[in-house]
C-alpha positions as CSV (number, residue, x, y, z in Angstrom):
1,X,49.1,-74.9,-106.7
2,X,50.4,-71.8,-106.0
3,X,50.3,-68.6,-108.2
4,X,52.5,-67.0,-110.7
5,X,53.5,-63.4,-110.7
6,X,54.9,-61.9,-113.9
7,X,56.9,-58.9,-113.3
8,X,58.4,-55.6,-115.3
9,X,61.4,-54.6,-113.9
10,X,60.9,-51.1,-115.5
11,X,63.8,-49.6,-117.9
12,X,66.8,-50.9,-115.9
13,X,66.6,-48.4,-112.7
14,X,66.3,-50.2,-109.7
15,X,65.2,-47.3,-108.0
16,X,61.8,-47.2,-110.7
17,X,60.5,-50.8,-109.6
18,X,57.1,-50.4,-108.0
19,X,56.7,-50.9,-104.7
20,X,54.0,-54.0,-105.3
21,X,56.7,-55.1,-107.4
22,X,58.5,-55.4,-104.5
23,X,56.8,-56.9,-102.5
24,X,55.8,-59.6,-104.8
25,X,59.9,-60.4,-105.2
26,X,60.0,-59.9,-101.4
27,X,57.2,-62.5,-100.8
28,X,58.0,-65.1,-103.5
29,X,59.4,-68.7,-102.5
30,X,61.8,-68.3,-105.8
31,X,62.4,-65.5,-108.6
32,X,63.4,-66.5,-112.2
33,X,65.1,-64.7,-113.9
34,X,66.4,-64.3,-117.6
35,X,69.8,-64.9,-118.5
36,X,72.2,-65.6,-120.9
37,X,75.2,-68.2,-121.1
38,X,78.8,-66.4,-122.8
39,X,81.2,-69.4,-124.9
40,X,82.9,-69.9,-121.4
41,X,80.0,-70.7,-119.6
42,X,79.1,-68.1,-117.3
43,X,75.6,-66.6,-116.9
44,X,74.8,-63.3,-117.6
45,X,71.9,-61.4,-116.5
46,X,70.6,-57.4,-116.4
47,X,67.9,-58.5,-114.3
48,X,70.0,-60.7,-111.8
49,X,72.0,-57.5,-111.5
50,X,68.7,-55.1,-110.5
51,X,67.3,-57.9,-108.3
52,X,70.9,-58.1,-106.4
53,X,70.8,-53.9,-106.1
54,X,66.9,-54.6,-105.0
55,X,68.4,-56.5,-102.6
56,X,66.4,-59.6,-102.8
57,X,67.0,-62.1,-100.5
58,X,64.5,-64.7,-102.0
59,X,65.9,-67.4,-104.0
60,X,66.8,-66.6,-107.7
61,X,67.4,-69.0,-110.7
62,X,68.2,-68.2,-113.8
63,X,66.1,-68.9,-117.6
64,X,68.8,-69.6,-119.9
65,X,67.0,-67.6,-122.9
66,X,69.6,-67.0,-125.8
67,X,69.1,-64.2,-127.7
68,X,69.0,-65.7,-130.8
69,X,66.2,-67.0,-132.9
70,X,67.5,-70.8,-133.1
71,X,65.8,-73.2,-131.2
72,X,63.4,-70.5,-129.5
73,X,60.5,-72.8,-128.8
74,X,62.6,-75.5,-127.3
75,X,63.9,-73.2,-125.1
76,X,60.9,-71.6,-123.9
77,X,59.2,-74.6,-123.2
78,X,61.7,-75.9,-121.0
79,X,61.4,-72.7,-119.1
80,X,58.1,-73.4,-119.2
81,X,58.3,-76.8,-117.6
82,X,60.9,-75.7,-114.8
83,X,58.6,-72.7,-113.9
84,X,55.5,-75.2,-113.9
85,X,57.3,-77.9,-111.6
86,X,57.8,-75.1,-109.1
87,X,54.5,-74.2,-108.9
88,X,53.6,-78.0,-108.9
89,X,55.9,-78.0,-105.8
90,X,53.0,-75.4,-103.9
91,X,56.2,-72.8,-104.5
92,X,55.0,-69.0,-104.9
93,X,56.7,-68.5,-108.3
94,X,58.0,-65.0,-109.5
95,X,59.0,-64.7,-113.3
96,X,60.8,-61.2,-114.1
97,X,61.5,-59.0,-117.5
98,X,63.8,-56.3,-118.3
């Protein structure tokens, strides 16, 4: 299994995100991310929109967290479980906050 990096993407200046940071996000197999879905569908994300101004070129899925209080540990352990089956997969796993 592979490890699990847990990153702070500082207070929403891309230009602020350590340099370790970086090359963590740089060096990952994949980068999750949290996000939020709107009534129509789409996914919203502050931090997709950093990582994309980081230029990241690794691959980055999205953690559907609502920001609401219903359901909360549901949702967090299915984020759990698709973090964990990515790691089970020998996948060097990046998980990022805002």
């Amino acid at each position: 299994m592979k490890k699990l990096t847990g990153i702070g993407l500082g207070p929403g200046d891309p230009e602020m995100v350590s340099l370790k940071a970086l090359k963590a996000l740089r060096q990952a197999d994949v980068v999750y991310y949290p996000a939020t879905c709107s009534e129509s569908g789409s996914v919203k994300s502050f931090s997709l929109e950093i990582l994309q101004q980081l230029e990241i070129t690794t691959e980055c899925r999205p953690l559907i967290i609502p920001m609401t209080d219903k359901n909360r540990d549901e949702i967090y352990r299915k984020a759990y479980q698709v973090i964990k089956e990515s790691l089970e997969e020998g996948k060097e796993v990046v998980v990022v906050n805002e």
